[in-house]
N, C-alpha and C positions, 0 to 999 in steps of 0.2 A: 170593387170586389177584389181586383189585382194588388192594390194595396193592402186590403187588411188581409190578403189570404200569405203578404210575403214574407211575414216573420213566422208564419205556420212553416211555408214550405223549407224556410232558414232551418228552422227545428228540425224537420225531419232529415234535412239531410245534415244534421248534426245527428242525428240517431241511427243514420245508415251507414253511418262511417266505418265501424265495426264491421260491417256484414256485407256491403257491396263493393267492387273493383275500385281500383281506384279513377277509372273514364268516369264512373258511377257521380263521383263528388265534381269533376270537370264539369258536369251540365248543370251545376248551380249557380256554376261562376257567371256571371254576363260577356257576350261577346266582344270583343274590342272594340266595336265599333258602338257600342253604348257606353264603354267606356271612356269614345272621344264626345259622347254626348250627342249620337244619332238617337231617332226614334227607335224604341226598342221593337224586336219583332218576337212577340211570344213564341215561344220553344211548344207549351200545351195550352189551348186556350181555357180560358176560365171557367168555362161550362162544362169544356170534357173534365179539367183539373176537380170539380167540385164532384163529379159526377161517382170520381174512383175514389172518394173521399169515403170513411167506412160513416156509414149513420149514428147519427148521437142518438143515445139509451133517451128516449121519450119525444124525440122528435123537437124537441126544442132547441132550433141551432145557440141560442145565450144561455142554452148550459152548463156548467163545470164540465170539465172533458174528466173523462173516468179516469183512474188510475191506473200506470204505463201495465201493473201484475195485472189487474180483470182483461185490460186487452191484447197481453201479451198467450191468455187462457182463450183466449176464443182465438184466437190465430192460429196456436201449437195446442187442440185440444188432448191429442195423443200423449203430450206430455203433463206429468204431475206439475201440478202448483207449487209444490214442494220444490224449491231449488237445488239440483243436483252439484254435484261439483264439477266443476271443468277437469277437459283429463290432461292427464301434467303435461306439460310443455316439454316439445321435446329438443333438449340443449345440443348444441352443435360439442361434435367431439371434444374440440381442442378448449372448449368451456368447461365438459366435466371433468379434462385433465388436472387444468388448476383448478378446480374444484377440489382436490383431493387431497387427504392431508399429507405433509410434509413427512417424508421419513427421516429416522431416529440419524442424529449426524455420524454416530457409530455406524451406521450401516450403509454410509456413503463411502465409495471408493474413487479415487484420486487415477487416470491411466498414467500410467507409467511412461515415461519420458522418450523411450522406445519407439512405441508407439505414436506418441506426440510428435517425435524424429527432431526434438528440439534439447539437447545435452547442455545442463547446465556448465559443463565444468569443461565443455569443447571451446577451444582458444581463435577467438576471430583471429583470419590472416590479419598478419603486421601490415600496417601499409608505411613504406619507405620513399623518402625524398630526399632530393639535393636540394641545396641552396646557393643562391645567386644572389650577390649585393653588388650593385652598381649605383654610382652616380655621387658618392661622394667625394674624388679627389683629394684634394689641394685641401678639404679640409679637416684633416687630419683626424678627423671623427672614427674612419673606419675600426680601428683595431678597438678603441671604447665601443662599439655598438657590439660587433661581434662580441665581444665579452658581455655584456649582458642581452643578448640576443636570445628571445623563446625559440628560434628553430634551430641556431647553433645550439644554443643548451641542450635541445631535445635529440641530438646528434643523427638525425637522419630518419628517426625510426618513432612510430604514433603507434596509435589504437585504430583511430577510424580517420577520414579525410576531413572532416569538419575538425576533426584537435588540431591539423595543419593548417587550416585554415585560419584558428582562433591563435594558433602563434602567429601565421602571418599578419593578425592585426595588430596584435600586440606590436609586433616589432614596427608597422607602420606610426603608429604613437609613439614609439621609442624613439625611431629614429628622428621627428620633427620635433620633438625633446631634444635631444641632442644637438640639433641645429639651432632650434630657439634658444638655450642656454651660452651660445657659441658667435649669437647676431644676429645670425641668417633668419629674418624672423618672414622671409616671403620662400621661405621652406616647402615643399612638398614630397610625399612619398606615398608609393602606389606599391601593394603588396596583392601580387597572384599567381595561382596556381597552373599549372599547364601540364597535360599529360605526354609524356616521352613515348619514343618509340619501344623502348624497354620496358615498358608498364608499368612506370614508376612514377611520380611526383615531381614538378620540378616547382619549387617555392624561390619567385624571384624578389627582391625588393629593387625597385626603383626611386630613386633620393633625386631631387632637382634643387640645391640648395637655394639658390636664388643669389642676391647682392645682401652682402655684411655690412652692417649698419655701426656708424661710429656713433659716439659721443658727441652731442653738438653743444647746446649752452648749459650750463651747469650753473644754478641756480638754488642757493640754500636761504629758508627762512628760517631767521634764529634772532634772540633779542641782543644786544649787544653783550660781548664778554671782554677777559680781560684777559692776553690782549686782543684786539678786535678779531683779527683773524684767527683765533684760536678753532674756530668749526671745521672753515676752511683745510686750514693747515691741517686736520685732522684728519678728512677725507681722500686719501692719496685718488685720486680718479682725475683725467685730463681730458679737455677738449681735441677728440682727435684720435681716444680710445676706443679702440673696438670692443661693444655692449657684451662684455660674458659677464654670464651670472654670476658665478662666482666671483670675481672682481669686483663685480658691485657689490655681493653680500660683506664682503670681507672689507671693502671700504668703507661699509658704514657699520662695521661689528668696530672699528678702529676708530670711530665717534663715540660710539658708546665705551669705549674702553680711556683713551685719550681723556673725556672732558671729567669724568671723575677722579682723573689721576692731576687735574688742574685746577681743585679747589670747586668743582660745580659736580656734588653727590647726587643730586637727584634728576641730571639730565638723562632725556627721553628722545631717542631716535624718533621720529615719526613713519607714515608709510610713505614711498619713494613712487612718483611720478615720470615716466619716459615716456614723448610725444613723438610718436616714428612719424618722418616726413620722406613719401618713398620718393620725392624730387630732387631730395638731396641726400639721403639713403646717409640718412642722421636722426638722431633722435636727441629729443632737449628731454634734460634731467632737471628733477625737482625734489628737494629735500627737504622736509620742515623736521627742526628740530627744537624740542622744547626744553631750553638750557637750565631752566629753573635756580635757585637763589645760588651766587658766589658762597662758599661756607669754610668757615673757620673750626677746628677743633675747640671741644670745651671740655667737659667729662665723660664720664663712664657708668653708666648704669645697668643692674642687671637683675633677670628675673627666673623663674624656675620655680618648682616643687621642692624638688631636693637639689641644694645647691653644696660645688663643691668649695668655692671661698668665695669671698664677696669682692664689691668692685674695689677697694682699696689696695689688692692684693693686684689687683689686674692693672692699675695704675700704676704696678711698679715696672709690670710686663711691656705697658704698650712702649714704642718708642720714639714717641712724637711726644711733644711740648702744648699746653692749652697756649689756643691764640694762632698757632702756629695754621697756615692752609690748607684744607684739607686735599689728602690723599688715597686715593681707596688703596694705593699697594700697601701701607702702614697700616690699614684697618685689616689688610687681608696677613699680613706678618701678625697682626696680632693674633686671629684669631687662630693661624698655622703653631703659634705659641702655646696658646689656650691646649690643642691640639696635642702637642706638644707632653704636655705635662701627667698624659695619659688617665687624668681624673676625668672625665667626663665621658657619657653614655651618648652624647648629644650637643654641638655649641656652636651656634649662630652670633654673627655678627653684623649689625643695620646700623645704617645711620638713621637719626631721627631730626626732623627740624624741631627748634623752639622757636622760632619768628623773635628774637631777641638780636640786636646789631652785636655785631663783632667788630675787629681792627681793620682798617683797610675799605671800610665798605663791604663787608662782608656778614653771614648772618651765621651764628653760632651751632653749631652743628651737634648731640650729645650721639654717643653711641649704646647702643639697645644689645646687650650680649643676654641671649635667650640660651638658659643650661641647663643638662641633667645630668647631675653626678652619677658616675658610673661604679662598679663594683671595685673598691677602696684593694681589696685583699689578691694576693697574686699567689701562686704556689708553681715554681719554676726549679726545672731541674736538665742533668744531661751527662753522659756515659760516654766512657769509651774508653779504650785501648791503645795505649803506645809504648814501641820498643824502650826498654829505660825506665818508663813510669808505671809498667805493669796495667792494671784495672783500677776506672779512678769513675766514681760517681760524685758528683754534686748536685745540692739541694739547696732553692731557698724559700721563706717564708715571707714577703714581702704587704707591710699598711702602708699604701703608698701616702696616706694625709691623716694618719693619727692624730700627729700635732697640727690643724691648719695653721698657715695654708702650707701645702705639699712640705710636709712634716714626717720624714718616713721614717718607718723600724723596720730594719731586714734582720733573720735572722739566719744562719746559715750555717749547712755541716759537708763536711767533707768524706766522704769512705775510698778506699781504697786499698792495694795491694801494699803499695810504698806510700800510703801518705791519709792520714784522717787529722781531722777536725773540727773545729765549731768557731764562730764567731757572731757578733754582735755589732751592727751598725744602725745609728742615729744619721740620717739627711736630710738637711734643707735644700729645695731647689730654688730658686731665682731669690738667694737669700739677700731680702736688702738691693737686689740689681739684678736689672736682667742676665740671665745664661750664666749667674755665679752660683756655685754651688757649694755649701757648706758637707764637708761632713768627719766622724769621727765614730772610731770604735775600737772593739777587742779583738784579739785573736789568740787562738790555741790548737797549736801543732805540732803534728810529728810526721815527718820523712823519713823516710829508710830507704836511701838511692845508692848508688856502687861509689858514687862520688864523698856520703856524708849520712852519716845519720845527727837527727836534731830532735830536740823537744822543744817549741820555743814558745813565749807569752809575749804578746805586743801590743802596745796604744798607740793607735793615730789621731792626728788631728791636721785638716790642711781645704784648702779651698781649690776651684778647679774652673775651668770655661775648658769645654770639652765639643765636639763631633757629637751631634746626633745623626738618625739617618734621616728625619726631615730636616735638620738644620746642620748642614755640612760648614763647616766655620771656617774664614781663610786663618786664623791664630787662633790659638787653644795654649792652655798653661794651665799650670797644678803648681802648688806650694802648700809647706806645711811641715809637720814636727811627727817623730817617731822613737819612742823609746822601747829595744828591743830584749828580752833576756833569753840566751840561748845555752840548753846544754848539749853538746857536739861532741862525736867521737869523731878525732882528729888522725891525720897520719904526719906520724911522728918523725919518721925516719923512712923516706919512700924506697932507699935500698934495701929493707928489709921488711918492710911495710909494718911496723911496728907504728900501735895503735892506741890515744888515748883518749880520756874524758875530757873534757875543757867546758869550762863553764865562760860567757860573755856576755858585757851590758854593755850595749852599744845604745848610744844616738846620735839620730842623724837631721838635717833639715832640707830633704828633698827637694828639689827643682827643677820644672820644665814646660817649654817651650818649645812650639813647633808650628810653620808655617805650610797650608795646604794651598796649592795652585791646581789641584787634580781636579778631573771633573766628574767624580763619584767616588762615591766611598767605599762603596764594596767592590765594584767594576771600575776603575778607573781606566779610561783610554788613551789621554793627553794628559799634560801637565807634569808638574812634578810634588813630593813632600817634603821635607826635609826636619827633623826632630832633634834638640841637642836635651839631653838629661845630664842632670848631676847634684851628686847629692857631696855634701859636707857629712863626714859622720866621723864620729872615733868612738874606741875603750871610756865608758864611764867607771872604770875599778883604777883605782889609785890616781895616780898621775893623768892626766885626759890625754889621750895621741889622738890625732885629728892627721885623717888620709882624706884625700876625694876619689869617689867613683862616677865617673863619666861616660856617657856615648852617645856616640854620633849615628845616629840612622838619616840615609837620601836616596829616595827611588823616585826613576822617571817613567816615563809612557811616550811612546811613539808611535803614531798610528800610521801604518801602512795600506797602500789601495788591497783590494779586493777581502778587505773584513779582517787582516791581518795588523796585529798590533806586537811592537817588541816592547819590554818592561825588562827594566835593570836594576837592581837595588848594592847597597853598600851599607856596612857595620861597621866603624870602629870604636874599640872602648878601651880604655885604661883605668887603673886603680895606683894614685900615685900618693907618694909620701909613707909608706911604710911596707915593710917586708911581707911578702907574701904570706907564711908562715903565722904573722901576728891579725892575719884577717879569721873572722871564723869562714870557714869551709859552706857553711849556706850565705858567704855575703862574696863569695869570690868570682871569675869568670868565668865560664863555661858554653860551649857552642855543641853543636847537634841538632838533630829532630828538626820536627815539621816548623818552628818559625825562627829555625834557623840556616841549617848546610843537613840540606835532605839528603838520606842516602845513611845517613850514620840516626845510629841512637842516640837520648836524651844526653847531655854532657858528657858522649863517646869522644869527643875531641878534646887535644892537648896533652900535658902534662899526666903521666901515669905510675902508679906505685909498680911494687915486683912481681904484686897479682894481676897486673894490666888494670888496677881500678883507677877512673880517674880522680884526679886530686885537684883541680883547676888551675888560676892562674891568673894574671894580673895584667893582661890585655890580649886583645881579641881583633882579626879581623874576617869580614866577611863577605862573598860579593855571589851575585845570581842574577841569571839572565833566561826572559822567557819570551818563547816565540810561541806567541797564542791566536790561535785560528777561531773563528765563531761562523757558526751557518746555521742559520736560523736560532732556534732554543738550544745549540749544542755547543761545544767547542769542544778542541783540541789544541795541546799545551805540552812543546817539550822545551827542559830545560837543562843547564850545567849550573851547579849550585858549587863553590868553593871558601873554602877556612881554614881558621886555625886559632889556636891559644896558646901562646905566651907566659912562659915564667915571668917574665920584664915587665915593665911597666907603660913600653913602647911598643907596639906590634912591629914583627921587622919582615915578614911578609913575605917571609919563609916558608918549605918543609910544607906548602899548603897541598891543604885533601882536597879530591874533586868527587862530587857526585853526581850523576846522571840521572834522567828520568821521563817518564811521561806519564800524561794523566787527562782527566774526561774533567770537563764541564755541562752542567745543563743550567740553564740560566732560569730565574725566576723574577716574581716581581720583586722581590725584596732582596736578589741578588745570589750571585750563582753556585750553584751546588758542587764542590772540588772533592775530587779523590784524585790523588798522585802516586804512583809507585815511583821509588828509584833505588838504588843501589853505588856502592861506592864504587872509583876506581882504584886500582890495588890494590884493593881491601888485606887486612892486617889479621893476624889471630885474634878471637875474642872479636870482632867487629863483626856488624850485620851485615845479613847477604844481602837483604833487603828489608826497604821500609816500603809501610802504606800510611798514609797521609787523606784524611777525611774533613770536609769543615764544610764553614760558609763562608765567602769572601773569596778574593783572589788570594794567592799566598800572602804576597805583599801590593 
């Protein structure tokens, strides 16, 4: 009966769960000691359990049990059958809060910062520290660290203590940086904070360098070259050398530099092995290098979209021979050539292999010049102002490769107070050979200076090897032909200054030659130049007279310690073989102005009518001397400039003018920016008080 009554009394106290305490459900559960599997002791016995059981409708206990509504009506008769509803549950407060809806975000207000007692725009106290670096000595490290030091940099003064802190890591990294690069590879450094009695910071760094590790066996794999130790010999580094980084970067940047300058283009540094042995407080060095094929020059080939000439033109340029060993400094001349030549937007130069044998044992090497022509057309012009020459504008119109290859048409005019014109120029550049220059044209002009006025027409023709600013040349020369027709108002008679027209056809055949030893061309600070010119020319009317005009230019450089350089220069020129008188007056001597004896106006020296105009003259000499100071991008530059000009045909170096002066440099990359004042001494009537002098370059 205990059994089949136990899923009855299971039920019901699943149905009383609802309505009875919770001890209520407790007495269903069996006691522990049934649960270790003692006999059970009934809680109600069976008989009374059955007794309070309510009676089945008909007295038959195998039944159906009535349904839970007819006996839940006979239990609650008071209440209707009718199921009422439950009354609502009553929510705890802080349930029907969020219960509630959300109000409109307009109608949200934010308290005011006041209130909050938290100011955005109030400045936390600075917090301030000293610093302390110990422990480096003997190795000469310290003043390098300080300089790039985060708590030196930070000069004392943070936001909060942890940015002190994250400097003083920083500088601990720094400083075992510093050390490792230096040898010291059993380096340590300790960075901490410590508070003073002043309530301040104190950030110490402590450095314990350790022992400095040398060089021990040095050891290169590389396949045989020629001649054998060519690797070797290329790596300056020794057993015995103390491990800085740099020294080793820089010895094997001088491998990679070295073996392509020795006939092997395609050698390949490899990655560099050092085995520290802290017994012997050495480290063995290891170097593979992959020297790849010995190479021979062969040709030129080249590719691009738009190209500005082809390789044929570039085979006149390079300066090496096919067959000849390869050198990268000649591949790299060429391409500074290329460069050079200002046609291209763009131009690479590679060596390529062909796996084809060369001379020597060697393997034939082509060059890959990758270009993109650049914008052909140039429009260049420039202004300015000087005592003598009034207001002088020039313009020019420049196709630098019209005719390939580098085939130029310049066109060009002149304006001015005293002086206009136009001309016409056709150039070849590396015409036929390298750095020779072809060229020829027109010209048409007129001057109106105190000295002369001219109306003249002239043709040139002549070839040249000249200075550029990438390629500074130690010889330079110009030759060539000039036939001039001038018509010239002349002074006839300088005691009276009686004045007339003269017509001349002169030719002449130009010549010159000049050797630089300078070590820059705009800024020169050592060395010296020296230039002799002279031209053959005479009268083409009647009879030919044939005079020569010559001069001699030579200026040096001396450099002096503390950024101080003196520079001297010298002129002299003659016109010999005929009378002054029978020269035309724009072909004669003249000294003045900014590149010549500062201080005086354009051809204000020499020989003068009874207006004070000058008239020139038939030699010249010249001398100037500058003491030029530079600090930093600036300098400073004073000078004594002196001359003169000669009726004679010999300068006799007399009656000479002095000018004084000073003036400003700022230097740039393409060289320094000059403005000079000076002024004469004893200056005469009709002479200027003073000159200003503008340009680029040094004077001389």
């Amino acid at each position: 009966m205990g059994r089949q009554a136990y899923p009855v009394r299971r039920l019901l106290g699943l149905l009383l769960i609802g309505m009875s305490p919770l001890p209520l459900m407790a007495q269903t559960l069996p006691p522990p000691a049934a649960q270790a599997g003692e006999a059970e002791e009934p809680i109600l016995p069976d008989d009374q359990f059955d007794a309070r059981l309510p009676k089945v409708e008909g007295g038959d206990p195998g039944a159906p049990l009535p349904s839970i509504d007819s006996w839940m009506d006979r239990q609650m008769p008071q209440q209707s059958s009718v199921p009422t509803a439950l009354p609502p549950a009553i929510e705890p407060a802080e349930e029907r809060e969020l219960a509630q809806p959300l109000q409109p975000l307009g109608s949200v207000t934010v308290p005011d910062n006041a209130a909050l007692g938290d100011d955005p725009n109030e400045k936390l106290p600075e917090i301030r520290y000293a610093t302390s670096i110990e422990g480096f000595g003997r190795t000469g490290l310290e003043d390098e660290f300080r300089g790039e030091s985060a708590l030196i940099d930070g000069k004392g003064r943070a936001d909060t203590a942890a940015m002190v802190q994250a400097r003083a890591d920083e500088d601990e990294k720094l400083a075992v940086r510093l050390l490792y690069s230096e040898g010291y590879y059993d380096a340590t450094a300790l960075a901490s904070l410590d508070q003073t009695g002043e309530g301040t910071l104190k950030a110490v760094v402590t450095v314990t360098p350790g022992k400095r590790y040398k060089i021990g066996n040095i050891v290169i794999t590389a396949a045989p070259t020629v001649p054998p130790t060519l690797v070797r010999d290329s790596l300056p580094l020794r057993t015995g050398d103390y491990i800085v980084a740099a020294n080793v970067e820089s010895a094997e940047a001088n491998v990679g530099v070295r073996l392509p300058e020795k006939g092997y283009p395609f050698a390949k540094v490899g990655q560099r092995d050092i085995l520290l042995d802290p017994a012997t407080v050495t480290g063995d060095y290891t170097l593979p290098v992959d020297v790849g094929p010995r190479g021979s020059f062969r040709r030129i080939a080249t590719r691009g979209e738009k190209q500005a000439f082809g390789a044929d033109h570039m085979e006149v340029i390079k300066r090496y021979k096919p067959g000849e060993l390869y050198d990268s400094r000649k591949v790299d001349d060429l391409r500074k050539a290329l460069v050079a030549t200002g046609l291209f937007s763009s131009v690479a130069v590679e060596p390529v292999r062909t796996g084809e044998p060369g001379p020597d044992g060697t393997e034939y090497v082509d060059l890959m010049v990758d270009q993109e022509a650049g914008p052909p057309r140039t429009l260049a012009g420039e202004a300015g102002y000087g005592t003598g020459q009034g207001f002088r504008a020039e313009g020019t119109w420049t196709h630098r490769n019209l005719f390939p290859p580098e085939g130029a048409v310049i066109a060009g005019a002149v304006i001015g107070t005293q002086e206009q014109g136009v001309s016409g120029t056709f150039r070849r550049s590396n015409a036929g050979k390298r750095d020779r220059t072809f060229q020829t044209g027109i010209t048409l002009n007129h001057q109106n200076y105190a000295a002369y006025e001219a109306f003249t027409a002239g043709v040139k023709i002549g070839w040249s090897r000249q200075s550029t600013p990438i390629f500074q040349k130690r010889w330079t020369y110009s030759y060539g032909a000039e036939i001039l027709g001038t018509n010239e108002q002349v002074v006839v008679d300088p005691a009276t200054g009686a004045k007339d027209r003269r017509t001349y056809l002169i030719g002449g055949l130009p010549l010159q030659i000049g050797y630089d030893r300078s070590n820059d061309l705009l800024n020169p600070t050592k060395g010296f130049r020296a230039n002799l010119r002279a031209e053959p020319e005479g009268s083409l009317q009647g009879n030919f007279s044939p005079y020569l005009r010559a001069t001699f230019d030579l200026s040096g450089y001396y450099p002096v310690a503390g950024g101080i350089v003196i520079a001297a220069r010298t002129r002299l020129g003659t016109i010999s073989g005929v009378a002054r008188d029978d020269v035309a007056p724009s072909r004669r001597v003249y000294a003045g102005g900014g590149g010549s004896v500062r201080g005086f106006g354009f051809q204000e020296l020499g020989p003068k009518d009874v207006n004070n105009d000058p008239i020139g003259g038939r030699s010249v000499n010249e001398f100037a001397v500058e003491g030029r100071y530079r600090f930093g991008n600036y300098g400073v530059v004073a000078f004594v400039d002196a001359g003169q000009v000669y009726e004679s045909q010999i300068p006799r170096f007399s009656d000479m003018r002095y000018g004084v002066g000073v003036g400003g440099r700022f230097y740039t990359n393409f060289g320094p920016f000059r403005a000079d004042i000076a002024m004469p001494i004893n200056r005469q009537p009709g002479e200027s008080k003073f000159a200003i002098y503008i340009g680029i370059g040094q004077a001389f």
